[in-house]
C-alpha positions as CSV (number, residue, x, y, z in Angstrom):
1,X,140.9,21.7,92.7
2,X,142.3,24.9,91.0
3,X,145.9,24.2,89.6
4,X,148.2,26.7,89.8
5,X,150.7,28.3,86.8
6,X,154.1,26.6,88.1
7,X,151.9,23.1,87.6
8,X,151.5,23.4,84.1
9,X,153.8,20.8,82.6
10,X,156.6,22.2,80.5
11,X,156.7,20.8,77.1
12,X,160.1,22.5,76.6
13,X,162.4,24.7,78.5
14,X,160.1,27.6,78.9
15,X,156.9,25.3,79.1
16,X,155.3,26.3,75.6
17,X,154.5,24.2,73.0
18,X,156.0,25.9,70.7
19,X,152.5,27.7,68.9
20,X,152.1,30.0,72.0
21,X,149.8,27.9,73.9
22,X,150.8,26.2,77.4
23,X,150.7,22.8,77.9
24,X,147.7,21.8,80.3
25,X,149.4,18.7,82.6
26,X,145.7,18.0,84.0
27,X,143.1,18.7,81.9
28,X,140.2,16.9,84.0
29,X,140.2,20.2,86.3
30,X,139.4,22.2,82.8
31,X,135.7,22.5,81.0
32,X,136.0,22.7,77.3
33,X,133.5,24.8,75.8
34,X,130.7,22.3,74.6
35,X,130.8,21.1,78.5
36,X,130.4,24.6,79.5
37,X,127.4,25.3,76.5
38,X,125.7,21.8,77.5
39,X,126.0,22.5,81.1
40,X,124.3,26.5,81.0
41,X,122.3,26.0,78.1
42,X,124.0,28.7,76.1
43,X,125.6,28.6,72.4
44,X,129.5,28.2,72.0
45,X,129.2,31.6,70.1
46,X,127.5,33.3,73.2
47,X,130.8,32.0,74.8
48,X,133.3,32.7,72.6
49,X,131.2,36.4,72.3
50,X,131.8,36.6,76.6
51,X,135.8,35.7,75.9
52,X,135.5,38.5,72.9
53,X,134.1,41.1,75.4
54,X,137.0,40.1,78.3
55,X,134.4,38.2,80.7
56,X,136.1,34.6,80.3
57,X,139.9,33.8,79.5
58,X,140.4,30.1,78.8
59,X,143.4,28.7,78.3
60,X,144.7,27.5,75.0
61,X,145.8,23.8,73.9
62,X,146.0,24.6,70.5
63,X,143.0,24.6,69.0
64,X,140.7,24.1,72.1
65,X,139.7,26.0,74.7
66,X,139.7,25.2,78.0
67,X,138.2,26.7,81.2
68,X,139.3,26.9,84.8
69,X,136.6,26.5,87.6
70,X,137.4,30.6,87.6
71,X,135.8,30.8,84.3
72,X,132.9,28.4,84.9
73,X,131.8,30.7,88.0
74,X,131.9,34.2,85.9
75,X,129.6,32.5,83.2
76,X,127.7,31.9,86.4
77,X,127.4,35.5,87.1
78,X,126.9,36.6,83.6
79,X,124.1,34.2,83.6
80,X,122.5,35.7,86.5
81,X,123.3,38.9,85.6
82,X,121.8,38.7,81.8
83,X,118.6,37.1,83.7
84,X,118.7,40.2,85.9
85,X,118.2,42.2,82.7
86,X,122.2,44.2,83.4
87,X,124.0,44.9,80.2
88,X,127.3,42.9,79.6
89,X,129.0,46.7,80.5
90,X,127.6,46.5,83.9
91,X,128.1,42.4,84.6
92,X,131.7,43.1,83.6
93,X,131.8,46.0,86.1
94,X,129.9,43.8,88.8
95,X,132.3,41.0,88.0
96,X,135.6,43.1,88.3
97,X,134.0,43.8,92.1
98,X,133.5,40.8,93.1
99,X,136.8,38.9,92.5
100,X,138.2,37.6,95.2
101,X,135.2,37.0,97.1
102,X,133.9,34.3,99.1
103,X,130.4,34.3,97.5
104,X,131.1,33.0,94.6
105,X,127.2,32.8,93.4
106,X,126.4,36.5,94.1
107,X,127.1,39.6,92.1
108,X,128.4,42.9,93.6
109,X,125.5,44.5,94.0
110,X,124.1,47.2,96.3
111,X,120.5,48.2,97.8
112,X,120.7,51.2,95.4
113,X,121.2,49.1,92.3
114,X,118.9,46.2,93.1
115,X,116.7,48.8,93.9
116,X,117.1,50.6,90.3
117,X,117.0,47.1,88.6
118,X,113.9,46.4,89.8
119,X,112.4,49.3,88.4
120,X,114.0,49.2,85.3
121,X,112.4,45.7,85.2
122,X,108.9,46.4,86.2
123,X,108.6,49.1,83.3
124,X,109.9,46.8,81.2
125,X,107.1,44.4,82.4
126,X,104.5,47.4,82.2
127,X,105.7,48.2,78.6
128,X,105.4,44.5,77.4
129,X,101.9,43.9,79.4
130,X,100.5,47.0,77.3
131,X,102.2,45.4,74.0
132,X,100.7,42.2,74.8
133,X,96.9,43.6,75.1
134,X,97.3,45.7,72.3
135,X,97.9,42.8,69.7
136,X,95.6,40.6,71.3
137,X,93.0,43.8,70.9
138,X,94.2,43.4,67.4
139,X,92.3,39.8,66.8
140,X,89.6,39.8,65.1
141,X,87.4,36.2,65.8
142,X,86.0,34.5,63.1
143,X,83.4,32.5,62.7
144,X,84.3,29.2,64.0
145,X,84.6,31.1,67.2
146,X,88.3,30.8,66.8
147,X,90.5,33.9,66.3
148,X,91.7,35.2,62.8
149,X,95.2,36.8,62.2
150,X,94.1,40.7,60.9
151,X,96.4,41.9,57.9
């Protein structure tokens, strides 16, 4: 349940508390940020890093940050687009595309870019496949039969 500006509860005439923050009247609909990093399995700094960058706004209540259901889905798509292997540029781009829609678990993307991705990510395979069998090329084995690091 999303609440909506006017339902914030006014902690003086203008509803500010006086340090520039807004008074949250329900914080239960809100995710602080250790709910968030517990939940996703990220750092608070790769959080506070995605609020630096523009891709999450929490709300303020003093000290603590707390996030709408708004902000919990973009960290979705972040998520899913860092595992797709886009820069933060292009999530941000993707993410700007996508508000407003119904599919709330996809990210604006097109046959062309999907398309591109997967190339981009199946060199990237390639080039760490190569790396992979030129270090193990790199072992010597001693003689227990075991290998030996090479200096």
């Amino acid at each position: 349940m999303m609440m909506k500006e006017h339902e914030f509860a006014a902690s003086g005439v203008d509803g500010r508390t006086g340090y520039g923050e807004t008074k949250i009247a329900n914080r239960s609909d809100y995710f602080t940020i250790g709910d968030l990093a517990r939940e996703f399995g990220v750092t608070l700094r790769a959080l506070r890093f995605y609020e630096d960058k523009g891709l999450l706004s929490p709300k303020r209540e003093g000290l603590t940050r707390l996030y709408s259901a708004t902000d919990r889905n973009r960290l979705v798509l972040i998520l899913k687009g860092k595992r797709y292997g886009f820069t933060l540029s292009e999530i941000k781009a993707m993410i700007a595309l996508h508000e407003g829609r119904d599919d709330a678990a996809n990210l604006a993307l097109s046959q062309e870019t999907i398309l591109q991705q997967i190339a981009v990510l199946e060199k990237q395979r390639q080039e760490i496949e190569e790396a992979i069998a030129e270090l193990r090329s790199s072992l010597q084995p001693c003689s227990s039969g075991r290998l030996a690091k090479t200096d």
